[in-house]
N, C-alpha and C positions, 0 to 999 in steps of 0.2 A: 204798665202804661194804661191810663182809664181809656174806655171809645170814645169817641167824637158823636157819637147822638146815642141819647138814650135810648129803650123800646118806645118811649111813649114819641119822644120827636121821631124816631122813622114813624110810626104810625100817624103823626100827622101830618108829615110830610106825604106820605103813599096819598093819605083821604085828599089831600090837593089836589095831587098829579090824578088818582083815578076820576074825578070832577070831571076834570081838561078834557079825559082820553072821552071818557062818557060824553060828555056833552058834543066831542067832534064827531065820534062814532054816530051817534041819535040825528046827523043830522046831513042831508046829500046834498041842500042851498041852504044858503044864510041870510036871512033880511037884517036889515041895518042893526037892528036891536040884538040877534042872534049873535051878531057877531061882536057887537059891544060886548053882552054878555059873557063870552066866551076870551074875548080880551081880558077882562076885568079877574075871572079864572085863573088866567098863564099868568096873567101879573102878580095873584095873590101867591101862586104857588113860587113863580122866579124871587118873587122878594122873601117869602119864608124863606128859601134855599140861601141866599144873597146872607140873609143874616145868619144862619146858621155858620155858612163857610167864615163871613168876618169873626164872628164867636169865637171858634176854633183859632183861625191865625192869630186874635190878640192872647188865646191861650197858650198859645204855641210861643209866641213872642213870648208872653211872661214867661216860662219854662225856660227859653232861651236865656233871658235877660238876669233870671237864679242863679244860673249855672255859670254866667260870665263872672256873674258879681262874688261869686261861692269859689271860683277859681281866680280868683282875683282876691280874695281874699288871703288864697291859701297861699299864695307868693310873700 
């Protein structure tokens, strides 16, 4: 069974999420733009994540969907 992310997608995932953590850590109050900023961060990082996981499930679907048709066949 292959993995579900490669090195190179966890490493770019991680370089998202450590962005977020940085940018929250760096900072004790948020002015309106800080906080924009740091929204726009969490977003880029939940939507990378978001697609990856859809990736995966329509993967996982097709494998599924082989396997019916393979055993369905074999009847």
């Amino acid at each position: 069974m292959s993995k579900n992310l490669t090195q190179e997608e966890r490493k770019e995932l991680r370089r998202k999420l450590r962005k977020v953590l940085i940018s929250l850590n760096n900072r004790t109050s948020f002015s309106d733009g800080a906080y924009e900023a740091m929204n726009r961060l969490a977003d880029e990082f939940v939507e990378a994540l978001y697609c990856k996981i859809d990736e995966v499930w329509a993967r996982n679907m097709n494998v599924e969907q082989e396997e019916t048709d393979e055993t369905t066949r074999n009847y």
